[in-house]
C-alpha angles and dihedrals in degrees: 000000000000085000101054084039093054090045086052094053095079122079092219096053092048085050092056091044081063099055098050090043101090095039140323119307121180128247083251097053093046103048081052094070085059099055094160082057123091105229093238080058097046085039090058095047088051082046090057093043087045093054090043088057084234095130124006125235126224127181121233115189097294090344135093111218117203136204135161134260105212087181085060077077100046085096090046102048095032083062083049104052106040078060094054083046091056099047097053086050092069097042096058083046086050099043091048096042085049087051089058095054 
């Protein structure tokens, strides 16, 4: 989890999660989509998602197809949302304490 959650963190990388998430897209494709980005800058940022388990990679011939794991978040959003849970918890304690009153 505090890999995916770290991965998440940067804007670039959540950018690049967007791309994948609807199909593969190559190394090529998506570092198009940075063009103020050098691509061994855009490759390490696929390097970090891809450690994270946050998109898998599949060679093609002589190119890296990537694609995203949306159950590389299920950690990650399973701590969130027993939090949000929690805290919703003790507002409704709150709002109906504040009703008795």
């Amino acid at each position: 989890m505090d890999d995916a959650l770290r991965a998440v963190a940067d804007p670039t990388r959540r950018a690049i999660m967007e791309l994948v998430r609807d199909g593969e897209r190559s190394a090529g494709d998506i570092a198009a989509g940075f063009p103020a980005m050098s691509r061994p800058a855009v490759s390490q940022h696929l390097k970090v998602l891809a450690d994270a388990g946050l998109v898998d990679v599949r060679r093609d011939g002589n190119r890296r197809l990537y694609a995203l794991r949306p159950e590389g978040l299920a950690d990650a959003a399973g701590f969130i949302e027993r939090m949000w849970s929690l805290q919703l918890r003790r507002l409704k304690k709150a709002v109906a304490a504040d009703r008795e009153v």
